[in-house]
N, C-alpha and C positions, 0 to 999 in steps of 0.2 A: 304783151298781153296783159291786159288790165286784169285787176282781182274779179270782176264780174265776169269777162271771158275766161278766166281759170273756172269762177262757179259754173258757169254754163256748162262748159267742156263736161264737168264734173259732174254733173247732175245729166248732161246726155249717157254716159259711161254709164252712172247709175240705173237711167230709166234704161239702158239697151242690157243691161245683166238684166234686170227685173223680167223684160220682153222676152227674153232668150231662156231665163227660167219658165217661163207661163208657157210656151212654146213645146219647153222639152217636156213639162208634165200633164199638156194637155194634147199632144201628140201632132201639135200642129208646127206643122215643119217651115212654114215662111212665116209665121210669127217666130220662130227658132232662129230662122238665116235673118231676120228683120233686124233682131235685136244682137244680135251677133256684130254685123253692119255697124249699127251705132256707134256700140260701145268699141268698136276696132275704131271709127274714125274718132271718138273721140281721146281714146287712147293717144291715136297720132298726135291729136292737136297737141294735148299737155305735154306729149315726148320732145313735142318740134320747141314746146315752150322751154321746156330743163333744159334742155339740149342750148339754145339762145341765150340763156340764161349763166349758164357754168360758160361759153365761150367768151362773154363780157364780165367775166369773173366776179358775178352776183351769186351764186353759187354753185355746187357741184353736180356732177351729172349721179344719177342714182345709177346704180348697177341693176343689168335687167338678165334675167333668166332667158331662155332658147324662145321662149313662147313672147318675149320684149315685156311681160310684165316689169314691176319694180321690184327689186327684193331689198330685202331692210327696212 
């Protein structure tokens, strides 16, 4: 994964919290699950990348909490 598809990834993550925000405080529930979506697939994408990454020992895999965020 290129530095541009790591941004990408990154900035979907960001825009589907934003979505997911605007959602729960304006009581709209499929901008809610819209941006939830997002940001869950692009969470995957940069896991699948760490994950690729630490197995060709370019670096480590982060440790993720029950929810697969990253902690540290």
């Amino acid at each position: 994964m290129s530095f541009i598809d790591k941004a990408r990834a990154k900035a979907e993550e960001l825009l589907g919290r934003a979505e997911e925000v605007y959602g729960e405080s304006h009581g709209d529930a499929a901008a809610q699950v819209a941006g939830e979506a997002h940001r869950l697939e692009a969470e995957v994408e940069l896991e699948e990348e760490r994950a690729e990454e630490a197995a060709q020992g370019h670096g480590s895999a982060r440790p993720t909490d029950e929810d697969g965020r990253t902690v540290g």
